[in-house]
C-alpha atoms as one frame of an Amber mdcrd trajectory, in Angstrom:
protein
   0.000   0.000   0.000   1.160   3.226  -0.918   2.480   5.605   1.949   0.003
   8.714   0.583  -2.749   5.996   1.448  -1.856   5.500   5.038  -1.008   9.104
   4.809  -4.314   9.896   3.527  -6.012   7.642   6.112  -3.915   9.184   9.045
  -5.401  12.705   8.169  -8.826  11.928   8.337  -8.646   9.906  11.957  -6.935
  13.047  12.942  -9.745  15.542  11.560 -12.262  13.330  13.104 -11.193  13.525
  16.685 -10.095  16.731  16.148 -13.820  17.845  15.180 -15.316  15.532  17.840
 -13.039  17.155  20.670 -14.210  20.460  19.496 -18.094  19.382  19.329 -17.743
  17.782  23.338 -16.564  20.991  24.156 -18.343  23.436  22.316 -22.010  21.626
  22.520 -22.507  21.756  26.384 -22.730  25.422  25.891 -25.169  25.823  23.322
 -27.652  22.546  24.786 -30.752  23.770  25.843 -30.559  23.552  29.153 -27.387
  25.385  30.127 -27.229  28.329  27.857 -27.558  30.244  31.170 -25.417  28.356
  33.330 -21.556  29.648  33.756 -18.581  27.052  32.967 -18.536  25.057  36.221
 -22.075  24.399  36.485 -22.206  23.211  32.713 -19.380  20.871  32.868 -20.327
  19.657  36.490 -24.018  18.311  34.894 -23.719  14.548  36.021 -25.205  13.623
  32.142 -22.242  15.826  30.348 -19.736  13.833  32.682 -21.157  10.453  31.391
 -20.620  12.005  27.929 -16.953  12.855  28.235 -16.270   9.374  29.876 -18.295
   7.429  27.187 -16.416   9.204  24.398 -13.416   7.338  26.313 -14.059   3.873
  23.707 -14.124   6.586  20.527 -11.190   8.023  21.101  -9.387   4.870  22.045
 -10.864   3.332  18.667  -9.570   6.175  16.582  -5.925   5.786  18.533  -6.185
   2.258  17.443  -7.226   2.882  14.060  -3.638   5.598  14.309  -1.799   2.663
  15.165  -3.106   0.060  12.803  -1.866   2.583   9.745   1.213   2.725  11.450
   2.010  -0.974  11.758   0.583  -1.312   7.974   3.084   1.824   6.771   6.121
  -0.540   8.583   4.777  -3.677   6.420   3.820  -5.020   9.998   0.383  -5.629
   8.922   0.144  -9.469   9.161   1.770  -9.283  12.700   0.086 -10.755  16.197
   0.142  -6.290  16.951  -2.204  -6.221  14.104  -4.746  -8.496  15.397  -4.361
  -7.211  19.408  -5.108  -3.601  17.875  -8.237  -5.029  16.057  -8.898  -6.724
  19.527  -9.074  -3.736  20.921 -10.941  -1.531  18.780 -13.823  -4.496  19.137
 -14.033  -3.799  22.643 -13.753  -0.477  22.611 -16.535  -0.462  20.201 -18.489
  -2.816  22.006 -17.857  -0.594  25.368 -18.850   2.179  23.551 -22.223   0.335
  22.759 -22.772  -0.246  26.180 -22.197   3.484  27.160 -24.612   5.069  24.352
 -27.543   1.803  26.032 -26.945   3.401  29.131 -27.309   6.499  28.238 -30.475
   5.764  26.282 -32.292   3.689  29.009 -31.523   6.641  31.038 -33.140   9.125
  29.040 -35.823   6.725  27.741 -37.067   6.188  31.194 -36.118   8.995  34.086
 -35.448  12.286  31.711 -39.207  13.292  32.830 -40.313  16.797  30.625 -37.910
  15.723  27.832 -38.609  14.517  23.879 -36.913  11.328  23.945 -37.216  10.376
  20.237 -34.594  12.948  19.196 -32.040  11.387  21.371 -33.232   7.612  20.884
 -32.936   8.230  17.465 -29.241   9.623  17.715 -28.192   6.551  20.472 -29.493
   4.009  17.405 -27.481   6.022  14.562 -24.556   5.737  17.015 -24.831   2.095
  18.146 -25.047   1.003  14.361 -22.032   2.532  13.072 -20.235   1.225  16.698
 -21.939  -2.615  15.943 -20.350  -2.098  11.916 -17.113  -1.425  13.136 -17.058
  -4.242  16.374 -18.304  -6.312  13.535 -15.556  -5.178  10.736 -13.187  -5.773
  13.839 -13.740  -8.829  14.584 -14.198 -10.419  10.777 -10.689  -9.055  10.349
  -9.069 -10.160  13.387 -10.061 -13.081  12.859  -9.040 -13.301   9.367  -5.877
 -11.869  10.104  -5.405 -13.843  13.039  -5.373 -17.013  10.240  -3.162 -15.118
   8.574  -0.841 -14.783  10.831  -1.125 -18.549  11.645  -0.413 -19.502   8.159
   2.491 -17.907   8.019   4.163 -18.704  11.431   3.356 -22.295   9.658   5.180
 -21.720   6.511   8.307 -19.955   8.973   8.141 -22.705  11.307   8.664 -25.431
   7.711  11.362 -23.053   5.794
């Protein structure tokens, strides 16, 4: 694979977080409830703390992701590293699952006064593209994982 690929690749993981960081801290002010509120008391909310720490599996994906180019860009790519860092970005995604089902049973059920079909909505968007790429994970950790069997086989018998 070309380096400008990787390259490529590398750019957009970093735009992403980049724009995400800037959303988690830029959206608390603007959410409906705490356009009044000063810093403290927006960033104290007990619901925007649960947001920063379930954003914990994203961020963790998208390091993986960072050093899954970089193992590929060092022709590491069928290497035990490669399948731990897939590993890892299925349970991060799968955490990450569990965090937004939380967070939607929450609002679902003991948000009282609020729309909860806005949010619901969001929390299923979310979850599918988290279950597409714990799914994508673990197809190719596992074929990589073969992979990497084969050809400990075929170094083992040279």
């Amino acid at each position: 694979m070309k380096r400008s690929s990787t390259l490529f690749l590398k750019v957009v993981l970093l735009l992403v977080a980049i724009g995400a960081l800037a959303g988690m801290i830029r959206f608390p002010q603007t959410e409906g409830r705490a356009t009044h509120l000063d810093l403290i008391s927006i960033y104290t909310d007990p619901f925007i703390i649960y947001g920063y720490m379930a954003s914990i599996p994203f961020f963790v994906v998208l390091y993986q992701a960072f050093k899954l180019l970089n193992l590929i860009d060092a022709d590491k790519a069928f290497s035990q590293g490669a399948v731990n860092i897939l590993k890892n970005m299925k349970f991060a995604s799968l955490s990450l699952i569990g965090f937004i089902a939380l967070a939607e049973f929450y609002i679902r059920f003991f948000a009282h006064g609020d729309d909860p079909a806005g949010p619901t909505a969001l929390g299923i968007l979310a979850s599918f593209a988290a279950i597409v790429i714990a799914t994508a994970a673990a197809v190719f950790q596992k074929l990589l994982q073969n992979a990497v069997d084969i050809k400990s086989e075929n170094d083992l018998t040279v």
